[in-house]
C-alpha positions as CSV (number, residue, x, y, z in Angstrom):
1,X,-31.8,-124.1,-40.3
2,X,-35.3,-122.8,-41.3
3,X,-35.4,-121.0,-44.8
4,X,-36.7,-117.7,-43.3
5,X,-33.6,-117.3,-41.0
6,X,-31.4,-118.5,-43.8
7,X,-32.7,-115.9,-46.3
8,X,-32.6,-113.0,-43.7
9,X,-28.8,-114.2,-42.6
10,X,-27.9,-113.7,-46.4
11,X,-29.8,-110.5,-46.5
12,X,-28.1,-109.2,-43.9
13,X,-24.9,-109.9,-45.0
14,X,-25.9,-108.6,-48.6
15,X,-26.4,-105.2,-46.8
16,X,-22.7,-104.7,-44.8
17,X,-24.2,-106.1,-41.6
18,X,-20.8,-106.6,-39.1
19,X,-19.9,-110.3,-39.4
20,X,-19.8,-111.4,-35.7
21,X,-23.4,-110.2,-35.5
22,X,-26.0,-112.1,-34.3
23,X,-29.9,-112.4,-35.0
24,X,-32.8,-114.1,-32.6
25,X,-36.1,-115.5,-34.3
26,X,-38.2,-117.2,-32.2
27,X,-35.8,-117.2,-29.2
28,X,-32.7,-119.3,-31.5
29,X,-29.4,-117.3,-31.3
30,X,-28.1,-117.7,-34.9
31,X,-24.7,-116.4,-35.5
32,X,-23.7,-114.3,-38.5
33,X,-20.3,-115.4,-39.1
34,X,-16.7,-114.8,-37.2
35,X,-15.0,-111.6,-38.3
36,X,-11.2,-111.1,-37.9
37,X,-10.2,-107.6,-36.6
38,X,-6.8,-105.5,-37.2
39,X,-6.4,-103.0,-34.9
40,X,-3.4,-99.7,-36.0
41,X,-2.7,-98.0,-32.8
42,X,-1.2,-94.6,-34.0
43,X,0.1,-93.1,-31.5
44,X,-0.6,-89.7,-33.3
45,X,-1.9,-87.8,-30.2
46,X,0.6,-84.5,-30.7
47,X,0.3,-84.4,-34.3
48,X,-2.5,-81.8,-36.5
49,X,-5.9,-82.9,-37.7
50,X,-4.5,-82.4,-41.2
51,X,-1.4,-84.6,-40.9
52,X,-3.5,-87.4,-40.0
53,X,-6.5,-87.2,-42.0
54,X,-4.0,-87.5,-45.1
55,X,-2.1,-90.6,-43.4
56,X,-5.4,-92.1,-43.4
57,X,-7.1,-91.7,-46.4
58,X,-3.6,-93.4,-47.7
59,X,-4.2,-96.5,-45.9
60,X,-7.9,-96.2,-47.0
61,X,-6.4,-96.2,-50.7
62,X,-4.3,-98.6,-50.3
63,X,-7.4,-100.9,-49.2
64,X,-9.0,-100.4,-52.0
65,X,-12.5,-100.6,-52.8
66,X,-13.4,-103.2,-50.0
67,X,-12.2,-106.1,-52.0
68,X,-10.6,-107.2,-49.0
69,X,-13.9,-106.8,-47.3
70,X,-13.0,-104.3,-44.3
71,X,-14.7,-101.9,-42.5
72,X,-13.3,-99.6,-39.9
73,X,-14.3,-97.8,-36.6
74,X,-12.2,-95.6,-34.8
75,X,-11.6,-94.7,-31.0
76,X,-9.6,-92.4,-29.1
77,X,-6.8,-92.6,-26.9
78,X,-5.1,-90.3,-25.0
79,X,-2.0,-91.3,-27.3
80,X,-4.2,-91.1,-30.6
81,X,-6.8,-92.5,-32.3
82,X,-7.0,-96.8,-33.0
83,X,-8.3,-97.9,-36.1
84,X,-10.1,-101.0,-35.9
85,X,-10.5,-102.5,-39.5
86,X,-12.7,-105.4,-39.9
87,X,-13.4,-107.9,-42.6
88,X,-13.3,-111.2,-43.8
89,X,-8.9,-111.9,-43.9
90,X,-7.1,-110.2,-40.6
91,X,-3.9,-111.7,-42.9
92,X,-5.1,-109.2,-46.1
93,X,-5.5,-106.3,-44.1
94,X,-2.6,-106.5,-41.9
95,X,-0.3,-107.4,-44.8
96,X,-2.0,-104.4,-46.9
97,X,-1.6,-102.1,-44.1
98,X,1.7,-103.1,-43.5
99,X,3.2,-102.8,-46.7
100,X,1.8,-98.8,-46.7
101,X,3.0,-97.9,-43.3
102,X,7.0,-97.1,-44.1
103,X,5.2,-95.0,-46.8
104,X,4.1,-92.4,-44.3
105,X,7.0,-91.0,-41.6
106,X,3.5,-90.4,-39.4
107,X,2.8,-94.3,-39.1
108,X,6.6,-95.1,-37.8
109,X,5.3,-95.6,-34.4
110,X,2.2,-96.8,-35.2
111,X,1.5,-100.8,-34.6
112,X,-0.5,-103.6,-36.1
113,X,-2.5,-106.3,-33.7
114,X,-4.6,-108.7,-35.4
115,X,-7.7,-110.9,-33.8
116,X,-9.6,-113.5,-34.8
117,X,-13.1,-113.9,-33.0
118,X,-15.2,-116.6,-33.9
């Protein structure tokens, strides 16, 4: 692989680019890496802004700092919002996330999918 698309890969990835990404130089696809995906369903559609924002910024907590590497987007369901969590071990996250859910009587029915794209 030429040096110029190797040094912008790792710059890239130096910023926080999404792994999965993909960059085009000179019409060649190069790939940025697989990323591994844990999706939390909540299922928290009847319950107050509050309630959840402080379920949350528990699991957020007990990521930590991003030494797992994650990153999260959020969408919205007409039975609550899904987390998606992203990073570089599906297995960290999930078993990270998994070990804080009985914490929280909010994340009983709540659920845990992990997904490996590469």
């Amino acid at each position: 692989m030429d040096k110029r698309v190797e040094g912008l890969r790792a710059a890239l990835a130096t910023n926080g680019i999404a792994r999965g990404s993909w960059i085009e130089v000179d019409g060649q696809r190069s790939e940025l890496d697989t990323s591994e995906y844990v999706l939390l369903r909540t299922r928290l559609a009847q319950e107050s802004d509050g309630d959840l924002e402080a379920t949350v910024l528990a699991l957020h907590r007990a990521l930590g700092d991003g030494a797992i590497g994650w990153h999260e987007d959020v969408y919205l369901r007409f039975d609550g919002p899904v987390f998606v969590f992203n990073g570089d071990s599906a297995a960290a996250i999930t078993e990270t996330l998994g070990a804080e859910q009985p914490k929280h009587p909010l994340m009983q029915r709540a659920e845990l999918l992990t997904v490996t794209n590469s």
